[in-house]
N, CA, C, O and CB atoms as a CASP TS submission, in Angstrom:
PFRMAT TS
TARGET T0000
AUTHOR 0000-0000-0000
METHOD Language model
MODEL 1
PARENT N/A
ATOM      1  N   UNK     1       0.847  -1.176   0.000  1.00  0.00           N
ATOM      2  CA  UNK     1       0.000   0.000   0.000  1.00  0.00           C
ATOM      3  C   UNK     1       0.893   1.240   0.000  1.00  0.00           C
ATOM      4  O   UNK     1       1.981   1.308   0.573  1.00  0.00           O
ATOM      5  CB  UNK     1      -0.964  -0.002   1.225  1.00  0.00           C
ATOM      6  N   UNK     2       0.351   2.146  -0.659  1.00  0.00           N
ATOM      7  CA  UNK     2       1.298   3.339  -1.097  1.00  0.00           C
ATOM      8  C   UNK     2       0.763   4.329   0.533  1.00  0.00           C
ATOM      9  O   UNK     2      -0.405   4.445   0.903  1.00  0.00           O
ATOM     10  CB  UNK     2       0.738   4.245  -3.144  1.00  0.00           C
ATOM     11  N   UNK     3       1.911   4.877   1.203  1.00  0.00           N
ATOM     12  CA  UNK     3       2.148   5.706   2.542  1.00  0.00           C
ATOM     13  C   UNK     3       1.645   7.166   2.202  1.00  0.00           C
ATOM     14  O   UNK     3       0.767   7.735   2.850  1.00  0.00           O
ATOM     15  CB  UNK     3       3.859   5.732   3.043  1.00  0.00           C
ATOM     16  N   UNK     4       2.156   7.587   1.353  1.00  0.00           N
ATOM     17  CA  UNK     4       2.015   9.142   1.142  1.00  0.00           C
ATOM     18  C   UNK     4       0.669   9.389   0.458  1.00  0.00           C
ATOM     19  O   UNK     4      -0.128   8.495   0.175  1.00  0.00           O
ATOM     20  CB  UNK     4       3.251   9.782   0.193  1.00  0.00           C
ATOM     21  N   UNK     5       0.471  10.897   0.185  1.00  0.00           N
ATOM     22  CA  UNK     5      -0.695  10.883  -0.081  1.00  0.00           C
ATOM     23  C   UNK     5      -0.741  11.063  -1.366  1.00  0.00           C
ATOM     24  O   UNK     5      -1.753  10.726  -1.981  1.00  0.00           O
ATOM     25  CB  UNK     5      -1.371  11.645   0.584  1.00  0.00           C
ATOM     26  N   UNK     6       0.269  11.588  -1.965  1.00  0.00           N
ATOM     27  CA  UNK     6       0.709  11.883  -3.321  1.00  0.00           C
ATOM     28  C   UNK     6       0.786  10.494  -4.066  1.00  0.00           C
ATOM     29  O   UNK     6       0.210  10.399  -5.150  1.00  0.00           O
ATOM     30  CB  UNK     6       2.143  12.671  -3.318  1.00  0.00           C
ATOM     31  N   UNK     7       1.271   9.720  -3.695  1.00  0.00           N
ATOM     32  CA  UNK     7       0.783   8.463  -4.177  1.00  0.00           C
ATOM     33  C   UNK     7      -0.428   7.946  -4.508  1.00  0.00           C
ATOM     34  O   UNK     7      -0.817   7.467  -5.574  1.00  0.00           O
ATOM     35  CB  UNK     7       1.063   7.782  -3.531  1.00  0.00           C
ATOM     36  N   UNK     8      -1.203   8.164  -3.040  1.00  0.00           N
ATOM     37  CA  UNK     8      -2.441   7.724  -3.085  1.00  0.00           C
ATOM     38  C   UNK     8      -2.994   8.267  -4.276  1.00  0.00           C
ATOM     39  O   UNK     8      -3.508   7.606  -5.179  1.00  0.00           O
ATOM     40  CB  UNK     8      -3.165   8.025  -1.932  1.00  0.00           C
ATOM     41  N   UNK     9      -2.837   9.748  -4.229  1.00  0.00           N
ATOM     42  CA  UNK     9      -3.622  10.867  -5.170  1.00  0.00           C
ATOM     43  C   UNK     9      -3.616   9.909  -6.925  1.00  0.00           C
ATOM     44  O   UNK     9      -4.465   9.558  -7.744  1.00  0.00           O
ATOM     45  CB  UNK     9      -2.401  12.827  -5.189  1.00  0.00           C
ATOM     46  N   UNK    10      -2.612   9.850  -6.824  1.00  0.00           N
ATOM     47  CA  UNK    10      -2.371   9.857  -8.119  1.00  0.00           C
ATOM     48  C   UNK    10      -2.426   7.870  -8.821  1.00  0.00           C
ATOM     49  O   UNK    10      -2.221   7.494  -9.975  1.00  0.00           O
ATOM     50  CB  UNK    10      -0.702  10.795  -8.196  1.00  0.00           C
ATOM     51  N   UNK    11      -2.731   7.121  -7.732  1.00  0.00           N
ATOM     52  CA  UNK    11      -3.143   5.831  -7.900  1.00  0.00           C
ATOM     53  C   UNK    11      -5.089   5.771  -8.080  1.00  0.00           C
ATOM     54  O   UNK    11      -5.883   5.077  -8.716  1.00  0.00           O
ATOM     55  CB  UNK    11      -2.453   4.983  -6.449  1.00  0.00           C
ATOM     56  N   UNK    12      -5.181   6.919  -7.121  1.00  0.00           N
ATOM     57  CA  UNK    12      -6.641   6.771  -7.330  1.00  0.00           C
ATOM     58  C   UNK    12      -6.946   7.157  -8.749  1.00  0.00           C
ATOM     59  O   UNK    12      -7.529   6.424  -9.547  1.00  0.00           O
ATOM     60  CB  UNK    12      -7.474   7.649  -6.327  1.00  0.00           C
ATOM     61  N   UNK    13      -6.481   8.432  -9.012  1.00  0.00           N
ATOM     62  CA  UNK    13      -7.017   9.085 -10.041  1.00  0.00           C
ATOM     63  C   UNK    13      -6.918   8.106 -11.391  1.00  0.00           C
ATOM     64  O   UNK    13      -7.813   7.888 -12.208  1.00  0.00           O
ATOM     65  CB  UNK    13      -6.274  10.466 -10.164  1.00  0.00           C
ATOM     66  N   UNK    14      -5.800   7.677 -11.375  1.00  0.00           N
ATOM     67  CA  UNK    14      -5.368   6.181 -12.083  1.00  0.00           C
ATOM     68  C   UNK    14      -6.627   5.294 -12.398  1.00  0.00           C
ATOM     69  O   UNK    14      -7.120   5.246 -13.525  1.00  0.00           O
ATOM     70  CB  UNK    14      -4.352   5.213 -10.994  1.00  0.00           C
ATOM     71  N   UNK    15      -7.081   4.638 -11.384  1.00  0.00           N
ATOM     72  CA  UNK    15      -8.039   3.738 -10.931  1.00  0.00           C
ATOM     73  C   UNK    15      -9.708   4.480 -11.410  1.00  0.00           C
ATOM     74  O   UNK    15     -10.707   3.835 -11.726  1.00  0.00           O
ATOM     75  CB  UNK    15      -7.737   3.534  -9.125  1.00  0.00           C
ATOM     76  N   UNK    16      -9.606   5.652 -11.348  1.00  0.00           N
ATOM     77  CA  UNK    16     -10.946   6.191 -11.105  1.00  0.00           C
ATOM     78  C   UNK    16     -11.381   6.478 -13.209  1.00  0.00           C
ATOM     79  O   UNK    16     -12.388   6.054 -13.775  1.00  0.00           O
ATOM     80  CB  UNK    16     -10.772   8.047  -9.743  1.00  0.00           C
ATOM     81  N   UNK    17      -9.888   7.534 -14.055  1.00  0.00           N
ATOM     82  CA  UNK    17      -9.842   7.421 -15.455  1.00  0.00           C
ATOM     83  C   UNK    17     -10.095   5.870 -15.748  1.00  0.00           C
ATOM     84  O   UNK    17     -10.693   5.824 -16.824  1.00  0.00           O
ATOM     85  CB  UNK    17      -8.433   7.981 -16.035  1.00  0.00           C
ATOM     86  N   UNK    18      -9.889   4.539 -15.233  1.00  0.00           N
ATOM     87  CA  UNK    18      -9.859   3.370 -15.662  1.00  0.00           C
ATOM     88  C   UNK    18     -11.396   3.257 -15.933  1.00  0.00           C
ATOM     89  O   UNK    18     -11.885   3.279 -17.062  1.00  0.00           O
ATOM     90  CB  UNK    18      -9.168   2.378 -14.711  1.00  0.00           C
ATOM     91  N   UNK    19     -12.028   3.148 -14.889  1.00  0.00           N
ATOM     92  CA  UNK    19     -13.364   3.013 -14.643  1.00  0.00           C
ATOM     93  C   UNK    19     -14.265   3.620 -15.529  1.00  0.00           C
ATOM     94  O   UNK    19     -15.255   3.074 -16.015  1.00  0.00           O
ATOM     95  CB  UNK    19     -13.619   3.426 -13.480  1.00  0.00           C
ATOM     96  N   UNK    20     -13.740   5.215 -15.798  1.00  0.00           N
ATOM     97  CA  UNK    20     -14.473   5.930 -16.444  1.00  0.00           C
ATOM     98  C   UNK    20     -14.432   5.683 -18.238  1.00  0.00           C
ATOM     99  O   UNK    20     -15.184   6.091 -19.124  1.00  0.00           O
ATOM    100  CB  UNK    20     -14.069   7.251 -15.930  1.00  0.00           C
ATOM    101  N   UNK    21     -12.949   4.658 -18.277  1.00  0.00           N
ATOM    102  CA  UNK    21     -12.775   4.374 -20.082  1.00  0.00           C
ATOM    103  C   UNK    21     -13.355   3.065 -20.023  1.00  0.00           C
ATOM    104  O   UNK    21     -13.813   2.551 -21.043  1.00  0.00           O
ATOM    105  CB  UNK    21     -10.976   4.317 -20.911  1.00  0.00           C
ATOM    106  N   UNK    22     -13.372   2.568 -19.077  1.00  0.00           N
ATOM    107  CA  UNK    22     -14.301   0.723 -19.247  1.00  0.00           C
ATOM    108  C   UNK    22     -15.828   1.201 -19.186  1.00  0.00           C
ATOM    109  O   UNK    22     -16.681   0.614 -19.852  1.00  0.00           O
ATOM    110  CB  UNK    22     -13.984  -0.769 -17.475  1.00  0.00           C
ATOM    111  N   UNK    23     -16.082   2.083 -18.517  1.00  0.00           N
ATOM    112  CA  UNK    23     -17.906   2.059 -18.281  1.00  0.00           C
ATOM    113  C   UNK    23     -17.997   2.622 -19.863  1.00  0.00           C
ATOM    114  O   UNK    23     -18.331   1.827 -20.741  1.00  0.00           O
ATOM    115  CB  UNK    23     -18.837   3.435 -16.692  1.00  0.00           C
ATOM    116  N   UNK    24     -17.792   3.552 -20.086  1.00  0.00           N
ATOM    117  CA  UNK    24     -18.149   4.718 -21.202  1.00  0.00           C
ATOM    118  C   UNK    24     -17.493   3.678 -23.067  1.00  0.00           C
ATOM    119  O   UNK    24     -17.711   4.102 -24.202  1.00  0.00           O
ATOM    120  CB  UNK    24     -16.764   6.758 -20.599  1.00  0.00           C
ATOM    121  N   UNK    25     -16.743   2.379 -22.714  1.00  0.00           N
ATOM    122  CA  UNK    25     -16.274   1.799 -23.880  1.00  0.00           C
ATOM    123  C   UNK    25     -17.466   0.722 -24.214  1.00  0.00           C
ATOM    124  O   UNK    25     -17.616   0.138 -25.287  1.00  0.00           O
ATOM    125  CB  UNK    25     -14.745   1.150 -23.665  1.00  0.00           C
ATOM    126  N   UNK    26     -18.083   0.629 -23.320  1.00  0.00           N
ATOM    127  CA  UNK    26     -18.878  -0.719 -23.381  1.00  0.00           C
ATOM    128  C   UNK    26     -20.276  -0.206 -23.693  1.00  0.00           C
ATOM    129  O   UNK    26     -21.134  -1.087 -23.756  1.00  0.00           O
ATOM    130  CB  UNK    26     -18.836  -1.668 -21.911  1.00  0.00           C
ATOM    131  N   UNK    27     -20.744   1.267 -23.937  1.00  0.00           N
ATOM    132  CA  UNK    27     -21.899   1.530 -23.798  1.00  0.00           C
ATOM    133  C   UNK    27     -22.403   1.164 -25.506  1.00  0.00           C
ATOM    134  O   UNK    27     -21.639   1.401 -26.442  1.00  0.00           O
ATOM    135  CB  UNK    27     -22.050   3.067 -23.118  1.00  0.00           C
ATOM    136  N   UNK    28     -23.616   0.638 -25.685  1.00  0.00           N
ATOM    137  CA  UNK    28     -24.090   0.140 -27.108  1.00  0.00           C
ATOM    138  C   UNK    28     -25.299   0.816 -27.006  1.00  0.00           C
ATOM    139  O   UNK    28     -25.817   1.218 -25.965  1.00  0.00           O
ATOM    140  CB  UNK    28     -24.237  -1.540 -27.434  1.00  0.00           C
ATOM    141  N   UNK    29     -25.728   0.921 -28.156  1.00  0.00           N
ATOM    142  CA  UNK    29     -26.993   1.629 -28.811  1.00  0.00           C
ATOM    143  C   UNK    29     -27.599   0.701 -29.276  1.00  0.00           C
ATOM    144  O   UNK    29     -28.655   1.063 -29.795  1.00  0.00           O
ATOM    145  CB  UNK    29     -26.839   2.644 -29.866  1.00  0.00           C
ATOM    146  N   UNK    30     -27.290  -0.991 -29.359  1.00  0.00           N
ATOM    147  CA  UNK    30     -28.289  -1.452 -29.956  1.00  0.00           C
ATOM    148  C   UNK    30     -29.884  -1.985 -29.286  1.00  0.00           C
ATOM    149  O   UNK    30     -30.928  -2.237 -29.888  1.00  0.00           O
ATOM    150  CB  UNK    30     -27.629  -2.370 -30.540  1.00  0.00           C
ATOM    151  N   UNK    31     -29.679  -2.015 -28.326  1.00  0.00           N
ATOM    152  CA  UNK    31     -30.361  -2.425 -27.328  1.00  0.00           C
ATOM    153  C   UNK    31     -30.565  -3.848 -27.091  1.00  0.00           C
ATOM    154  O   UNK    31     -31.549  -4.581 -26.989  1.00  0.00           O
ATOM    155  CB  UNK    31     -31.410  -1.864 -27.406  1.00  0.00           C
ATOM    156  N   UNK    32     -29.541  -3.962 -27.049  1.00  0.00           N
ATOM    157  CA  UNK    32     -28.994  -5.819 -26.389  1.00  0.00           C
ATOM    158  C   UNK    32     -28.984  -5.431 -24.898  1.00  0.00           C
ATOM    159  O   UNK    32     -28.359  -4.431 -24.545  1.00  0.00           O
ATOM    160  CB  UNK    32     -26.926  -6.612 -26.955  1.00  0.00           C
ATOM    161  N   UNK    33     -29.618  -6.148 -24.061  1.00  0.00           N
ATOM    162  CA  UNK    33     -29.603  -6.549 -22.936  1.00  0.00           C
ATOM    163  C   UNK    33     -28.641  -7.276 -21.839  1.00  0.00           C
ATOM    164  O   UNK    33     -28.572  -7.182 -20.613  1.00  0.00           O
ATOM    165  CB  UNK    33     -30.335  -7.004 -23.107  1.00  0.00           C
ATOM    166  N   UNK    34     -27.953  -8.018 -22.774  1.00  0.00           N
ATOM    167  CA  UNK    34     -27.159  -8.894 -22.572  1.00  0.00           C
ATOM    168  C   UNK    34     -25.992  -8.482 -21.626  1.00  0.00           C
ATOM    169  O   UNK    34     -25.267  -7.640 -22.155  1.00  0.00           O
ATOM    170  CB  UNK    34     -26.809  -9.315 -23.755  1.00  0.00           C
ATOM    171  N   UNK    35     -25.646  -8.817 -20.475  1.00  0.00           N
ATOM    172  CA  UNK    35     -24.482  -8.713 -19.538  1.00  0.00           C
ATOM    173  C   UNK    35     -24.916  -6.915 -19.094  1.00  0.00           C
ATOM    174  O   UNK    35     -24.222  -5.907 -19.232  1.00  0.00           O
ATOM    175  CB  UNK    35     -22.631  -9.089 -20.491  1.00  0.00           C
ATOM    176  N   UNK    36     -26.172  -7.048 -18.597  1.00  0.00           N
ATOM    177  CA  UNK    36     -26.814  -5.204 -18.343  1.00  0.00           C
ATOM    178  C   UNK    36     -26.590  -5.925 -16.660  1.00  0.00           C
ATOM    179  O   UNK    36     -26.933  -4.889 -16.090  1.00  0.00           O
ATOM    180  CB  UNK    36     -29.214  -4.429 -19.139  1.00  0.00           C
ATOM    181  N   UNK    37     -26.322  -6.766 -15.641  1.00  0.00           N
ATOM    182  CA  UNK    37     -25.709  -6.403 -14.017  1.00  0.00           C
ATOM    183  C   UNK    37     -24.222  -6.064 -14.373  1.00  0.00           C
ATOM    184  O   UNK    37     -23.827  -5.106 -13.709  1.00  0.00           O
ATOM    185  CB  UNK    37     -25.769  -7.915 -12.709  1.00  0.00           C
ATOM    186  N   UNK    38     -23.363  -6.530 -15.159  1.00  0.00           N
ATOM    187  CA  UNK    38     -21.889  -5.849 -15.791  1.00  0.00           C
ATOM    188  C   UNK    38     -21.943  -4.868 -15.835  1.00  0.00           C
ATOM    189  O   UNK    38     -21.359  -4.177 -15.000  1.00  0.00           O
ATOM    190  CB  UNK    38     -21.366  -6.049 -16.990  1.00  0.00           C
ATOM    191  N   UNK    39     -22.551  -4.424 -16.668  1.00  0.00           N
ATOM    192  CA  UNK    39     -22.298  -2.747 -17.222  1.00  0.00           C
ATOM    193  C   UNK    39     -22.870  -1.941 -15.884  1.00  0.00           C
ATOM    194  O   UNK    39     -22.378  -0.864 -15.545  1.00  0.00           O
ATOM    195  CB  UNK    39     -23.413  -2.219 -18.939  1.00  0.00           C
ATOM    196  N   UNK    40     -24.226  -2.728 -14.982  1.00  0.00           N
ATOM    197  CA  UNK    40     -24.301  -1.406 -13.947  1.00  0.00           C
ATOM    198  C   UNK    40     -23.761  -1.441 -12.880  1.00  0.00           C
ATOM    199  O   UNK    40     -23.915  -0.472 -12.136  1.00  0.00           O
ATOM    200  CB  UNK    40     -25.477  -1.009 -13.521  1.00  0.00           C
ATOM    201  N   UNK    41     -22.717  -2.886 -12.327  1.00  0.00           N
ATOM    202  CA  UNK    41     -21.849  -3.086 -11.631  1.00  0.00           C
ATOM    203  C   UNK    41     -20.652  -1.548 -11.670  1.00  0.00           C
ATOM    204  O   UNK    41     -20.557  -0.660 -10.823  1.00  0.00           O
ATOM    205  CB  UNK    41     -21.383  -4.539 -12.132  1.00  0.00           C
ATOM    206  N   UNK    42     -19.843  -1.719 -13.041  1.00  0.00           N
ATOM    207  CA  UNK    42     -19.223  -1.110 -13.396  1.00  0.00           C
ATOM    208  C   UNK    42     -19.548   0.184 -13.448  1.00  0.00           C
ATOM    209  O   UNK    42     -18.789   0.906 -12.802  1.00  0.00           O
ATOM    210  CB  UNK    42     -18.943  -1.549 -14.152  1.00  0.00           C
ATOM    211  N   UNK    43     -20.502   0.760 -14.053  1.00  0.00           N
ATOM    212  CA  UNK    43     -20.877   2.264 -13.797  1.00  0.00           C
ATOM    213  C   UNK    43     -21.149   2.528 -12.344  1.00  0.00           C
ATOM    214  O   UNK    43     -21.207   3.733 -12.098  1.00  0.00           O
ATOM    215  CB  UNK    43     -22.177   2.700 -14.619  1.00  0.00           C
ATOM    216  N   UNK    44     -21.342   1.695 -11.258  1.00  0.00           N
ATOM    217  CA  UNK    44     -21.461   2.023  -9.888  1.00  0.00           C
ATOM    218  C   UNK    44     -20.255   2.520  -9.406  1.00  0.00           C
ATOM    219  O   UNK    44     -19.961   3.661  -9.049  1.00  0.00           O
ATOM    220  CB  UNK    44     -21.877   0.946  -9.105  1.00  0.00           C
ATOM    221  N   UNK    45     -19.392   1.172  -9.462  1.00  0.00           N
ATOM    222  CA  UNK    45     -18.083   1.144  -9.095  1.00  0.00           C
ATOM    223  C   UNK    45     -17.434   2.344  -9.937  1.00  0.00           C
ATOM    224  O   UNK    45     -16.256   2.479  -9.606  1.00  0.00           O
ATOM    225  CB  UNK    45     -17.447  -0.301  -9.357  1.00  0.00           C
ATOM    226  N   UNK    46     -17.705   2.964 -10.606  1.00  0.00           N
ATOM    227  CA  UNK    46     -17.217   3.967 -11.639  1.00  0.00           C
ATOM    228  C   UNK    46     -17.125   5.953 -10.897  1.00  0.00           C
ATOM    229  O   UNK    46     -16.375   6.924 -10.799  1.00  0.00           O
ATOM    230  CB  UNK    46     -18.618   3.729 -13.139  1.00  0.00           C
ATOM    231  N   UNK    47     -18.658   5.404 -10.536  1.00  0.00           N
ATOM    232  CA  UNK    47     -18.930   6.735  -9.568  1.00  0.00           C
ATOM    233  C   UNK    47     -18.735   6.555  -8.591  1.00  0.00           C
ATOM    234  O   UNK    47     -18.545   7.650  -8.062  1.00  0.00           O
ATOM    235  CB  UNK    47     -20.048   7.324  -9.423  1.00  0.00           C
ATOM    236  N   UNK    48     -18.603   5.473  -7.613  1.00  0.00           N
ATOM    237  CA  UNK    48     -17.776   5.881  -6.481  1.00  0.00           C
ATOM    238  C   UNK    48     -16.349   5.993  -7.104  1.00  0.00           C
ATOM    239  O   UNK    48     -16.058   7.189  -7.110  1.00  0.00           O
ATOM    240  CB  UNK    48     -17.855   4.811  -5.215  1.00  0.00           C
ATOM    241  N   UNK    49     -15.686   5.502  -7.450  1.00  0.00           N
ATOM    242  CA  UNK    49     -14.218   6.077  -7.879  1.00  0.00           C
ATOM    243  C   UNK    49     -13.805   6.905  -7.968  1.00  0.00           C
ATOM    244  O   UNK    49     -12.624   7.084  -7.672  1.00  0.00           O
ATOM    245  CB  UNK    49     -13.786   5.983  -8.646  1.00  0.00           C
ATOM    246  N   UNK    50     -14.778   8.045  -8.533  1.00  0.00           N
ATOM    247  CA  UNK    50     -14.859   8.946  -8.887  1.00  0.00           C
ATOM    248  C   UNK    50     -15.002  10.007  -7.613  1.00  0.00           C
ATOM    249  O   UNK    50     -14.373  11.053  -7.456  1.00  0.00           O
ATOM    250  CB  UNK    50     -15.714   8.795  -9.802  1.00  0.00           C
ATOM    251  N   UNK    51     -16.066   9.398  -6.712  1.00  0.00           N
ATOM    252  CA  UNK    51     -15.986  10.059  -5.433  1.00  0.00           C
ATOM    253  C   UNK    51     -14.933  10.326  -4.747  1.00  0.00           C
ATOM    254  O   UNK    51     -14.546  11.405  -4.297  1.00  0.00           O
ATOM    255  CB  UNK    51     -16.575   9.537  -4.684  1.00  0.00           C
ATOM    256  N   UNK    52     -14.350   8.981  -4.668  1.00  0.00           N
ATOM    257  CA  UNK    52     -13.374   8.849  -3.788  1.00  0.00           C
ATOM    258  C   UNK    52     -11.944   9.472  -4.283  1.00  0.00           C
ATOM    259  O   UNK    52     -10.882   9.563  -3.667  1.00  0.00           O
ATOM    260  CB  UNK    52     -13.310   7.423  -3.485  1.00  0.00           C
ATOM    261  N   UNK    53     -12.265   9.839  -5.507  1.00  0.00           N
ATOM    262  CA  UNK    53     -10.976  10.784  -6.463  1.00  0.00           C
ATOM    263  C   UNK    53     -11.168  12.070  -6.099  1.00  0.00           C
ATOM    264  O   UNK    53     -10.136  12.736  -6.013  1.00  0.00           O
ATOM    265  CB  UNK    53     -11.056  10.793  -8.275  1.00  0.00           C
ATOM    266  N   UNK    54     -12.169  12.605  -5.864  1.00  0.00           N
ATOM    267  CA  UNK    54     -12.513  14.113  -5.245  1.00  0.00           C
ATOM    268  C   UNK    54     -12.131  13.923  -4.176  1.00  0.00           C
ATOM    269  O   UNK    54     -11.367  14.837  -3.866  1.00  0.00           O
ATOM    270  CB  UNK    54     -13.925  14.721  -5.173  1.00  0.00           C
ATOM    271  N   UNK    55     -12.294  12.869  -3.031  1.00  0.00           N
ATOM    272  CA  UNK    55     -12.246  13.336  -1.643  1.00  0.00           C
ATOM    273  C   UNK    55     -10.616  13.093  -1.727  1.00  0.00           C
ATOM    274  O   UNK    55     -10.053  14.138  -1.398  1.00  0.00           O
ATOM    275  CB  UNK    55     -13.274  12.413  -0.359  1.00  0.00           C
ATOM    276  N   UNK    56      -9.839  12.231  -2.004  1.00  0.00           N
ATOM    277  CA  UNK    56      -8.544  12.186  -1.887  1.00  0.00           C
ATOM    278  C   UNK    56      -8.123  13.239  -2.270  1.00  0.00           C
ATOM    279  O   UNK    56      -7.275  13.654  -1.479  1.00  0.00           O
ATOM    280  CB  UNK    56      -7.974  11.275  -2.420  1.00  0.00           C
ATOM    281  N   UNK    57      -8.363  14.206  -3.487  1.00  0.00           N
ATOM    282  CA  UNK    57      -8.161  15.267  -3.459  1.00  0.00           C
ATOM    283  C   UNK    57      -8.177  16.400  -3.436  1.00  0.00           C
ATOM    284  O   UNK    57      -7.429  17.265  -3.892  1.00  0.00           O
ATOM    285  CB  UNK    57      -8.034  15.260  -3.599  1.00  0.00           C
ATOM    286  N   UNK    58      -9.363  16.411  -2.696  1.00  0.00           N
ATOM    287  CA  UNK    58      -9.382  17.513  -1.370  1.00  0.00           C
ATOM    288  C   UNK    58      -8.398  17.353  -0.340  1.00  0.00           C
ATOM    289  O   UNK    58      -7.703  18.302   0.020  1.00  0.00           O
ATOM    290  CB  UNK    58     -10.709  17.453  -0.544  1.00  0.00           C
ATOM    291  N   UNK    59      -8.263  15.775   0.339  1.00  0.00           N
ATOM    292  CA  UNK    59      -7.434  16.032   1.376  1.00  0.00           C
ATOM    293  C   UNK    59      -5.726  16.509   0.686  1.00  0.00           C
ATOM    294  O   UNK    59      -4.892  16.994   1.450  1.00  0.00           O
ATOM    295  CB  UNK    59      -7.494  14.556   2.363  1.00  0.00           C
ATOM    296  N   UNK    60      -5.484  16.337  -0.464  1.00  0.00           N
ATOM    297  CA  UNK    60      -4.479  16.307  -0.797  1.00  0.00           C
ATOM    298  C   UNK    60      -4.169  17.749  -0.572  1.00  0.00           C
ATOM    299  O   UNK    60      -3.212  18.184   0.068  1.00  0.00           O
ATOM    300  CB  UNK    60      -4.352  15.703  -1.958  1.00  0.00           C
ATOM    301  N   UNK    61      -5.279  18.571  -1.298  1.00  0.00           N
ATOM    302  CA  UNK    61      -4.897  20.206  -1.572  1.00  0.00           C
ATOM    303  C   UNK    61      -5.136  20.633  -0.240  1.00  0.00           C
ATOM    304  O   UNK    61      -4.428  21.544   0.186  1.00  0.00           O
ATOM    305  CB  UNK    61      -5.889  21.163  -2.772  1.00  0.00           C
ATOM    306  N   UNK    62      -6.127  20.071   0.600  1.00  0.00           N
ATOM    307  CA  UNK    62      -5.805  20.556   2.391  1.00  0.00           C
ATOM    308  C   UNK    62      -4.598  20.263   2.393  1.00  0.00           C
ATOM    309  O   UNK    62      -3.900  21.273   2.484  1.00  0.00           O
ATOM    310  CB  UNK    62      -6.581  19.730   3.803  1.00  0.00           C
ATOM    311  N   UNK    63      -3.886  19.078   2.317  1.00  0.00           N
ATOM    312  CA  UNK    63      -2.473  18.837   2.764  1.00  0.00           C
ATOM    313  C   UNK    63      -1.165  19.637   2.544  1.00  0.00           C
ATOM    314  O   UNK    63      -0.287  20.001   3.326  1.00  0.00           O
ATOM    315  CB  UNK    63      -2.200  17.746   2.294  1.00  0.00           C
ATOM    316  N   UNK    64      -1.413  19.849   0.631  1.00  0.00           N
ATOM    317  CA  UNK    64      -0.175  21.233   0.301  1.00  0.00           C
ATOM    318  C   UNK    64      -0.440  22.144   0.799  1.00  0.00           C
ATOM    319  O   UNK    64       0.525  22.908   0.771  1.00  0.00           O
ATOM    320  CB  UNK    64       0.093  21.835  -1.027  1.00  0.00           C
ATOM    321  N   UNK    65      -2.154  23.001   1.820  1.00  0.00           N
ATOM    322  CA  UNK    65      -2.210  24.666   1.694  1.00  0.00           C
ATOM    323  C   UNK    65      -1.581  24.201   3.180  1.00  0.00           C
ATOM    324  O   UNK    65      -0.532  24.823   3.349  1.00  0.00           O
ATOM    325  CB  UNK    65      -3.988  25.861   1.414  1.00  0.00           C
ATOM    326  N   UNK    66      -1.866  23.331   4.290  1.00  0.00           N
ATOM    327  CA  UNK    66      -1.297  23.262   5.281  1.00  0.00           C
ATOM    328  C   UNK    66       0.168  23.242   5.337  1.00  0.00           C
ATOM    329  O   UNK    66       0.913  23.918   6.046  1.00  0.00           O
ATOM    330  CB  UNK    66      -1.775  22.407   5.762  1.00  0.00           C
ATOM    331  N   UNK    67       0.370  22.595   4.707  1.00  0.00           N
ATOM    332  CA  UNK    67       2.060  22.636   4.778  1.00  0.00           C
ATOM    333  C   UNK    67       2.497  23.743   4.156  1.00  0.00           C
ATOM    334  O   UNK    67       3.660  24.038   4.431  1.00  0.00           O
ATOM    335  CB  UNK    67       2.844  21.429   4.075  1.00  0.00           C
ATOM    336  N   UNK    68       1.783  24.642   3.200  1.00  0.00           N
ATOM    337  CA  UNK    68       2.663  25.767   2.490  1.00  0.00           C
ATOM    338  C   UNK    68       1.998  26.763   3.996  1.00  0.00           C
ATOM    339  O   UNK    68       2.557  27.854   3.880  1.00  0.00           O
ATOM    340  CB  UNK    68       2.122  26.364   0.326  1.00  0.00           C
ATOM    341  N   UNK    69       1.374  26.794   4.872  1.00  0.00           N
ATOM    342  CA  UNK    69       1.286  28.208   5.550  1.00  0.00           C
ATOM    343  C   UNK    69       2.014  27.959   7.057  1.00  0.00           C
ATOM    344  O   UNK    69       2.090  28.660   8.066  1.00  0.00           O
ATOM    345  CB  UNK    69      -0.496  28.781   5.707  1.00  0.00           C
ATOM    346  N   UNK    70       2.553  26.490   6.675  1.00  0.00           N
ATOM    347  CA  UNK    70       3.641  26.161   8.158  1.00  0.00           C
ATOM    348  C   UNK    70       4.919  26.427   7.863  1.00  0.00           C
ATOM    349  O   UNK    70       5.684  26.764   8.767  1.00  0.00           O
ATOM    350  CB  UNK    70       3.742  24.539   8.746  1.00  0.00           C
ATOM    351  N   UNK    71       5.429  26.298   6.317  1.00  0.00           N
ATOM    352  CA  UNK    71       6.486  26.887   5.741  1.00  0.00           C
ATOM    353  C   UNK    71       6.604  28.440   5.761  1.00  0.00           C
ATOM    354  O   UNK    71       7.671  29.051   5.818  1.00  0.00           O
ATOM    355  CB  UNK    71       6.495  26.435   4.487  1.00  0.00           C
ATOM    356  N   UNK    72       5.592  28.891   5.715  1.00  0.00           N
ATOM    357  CA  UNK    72       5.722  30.023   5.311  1.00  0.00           C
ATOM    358  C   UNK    72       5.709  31.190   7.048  1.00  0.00           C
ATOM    359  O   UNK    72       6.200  32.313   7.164  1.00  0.00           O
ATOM    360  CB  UNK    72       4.383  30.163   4.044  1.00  0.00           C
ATOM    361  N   UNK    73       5.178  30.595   7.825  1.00  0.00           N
ATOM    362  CA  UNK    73       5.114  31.007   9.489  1.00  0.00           C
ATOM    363  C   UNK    73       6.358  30.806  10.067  1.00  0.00           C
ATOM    364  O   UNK    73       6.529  31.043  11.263  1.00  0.00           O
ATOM    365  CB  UNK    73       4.070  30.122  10.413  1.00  0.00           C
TER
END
């Protein structure tokens, strides 16, 4: 497991673009039914990823403004 957060940041965001090119590659217009708990598995798991890519980085940019106004004191 990656320690820092900069890691984290940037594994999630990783993980979260993945989600968002597998849900959005698989979408069809023909109206086949076929493997439709897949596709809404994946678009679930897609938006939380996605969540959890915002909140990591929020804490991230809390993390640089904290440390830039302890540097800077």
């Amino acid at each position: 497991m990656v320690k820092s957060i900069k890691g984290q940041f940037v594994l999630i965001l990783l993980a979260a673009f993945g989600f968002i090119i597998h849900s959005f590659s698989y979408i069809e217009f023909t109206g086949e039914e076929r493997f439709l708990f897949n596709r809404i598995l994946f678009y679930f798991i897609m938006i939380l990823s996605v969540f959890n890519a915002g909140m990591i980085t929020q804490k991230y940019i809390h993390l640089r403004k904290k440390k830039k106004s302890s540097v800077l004191s």
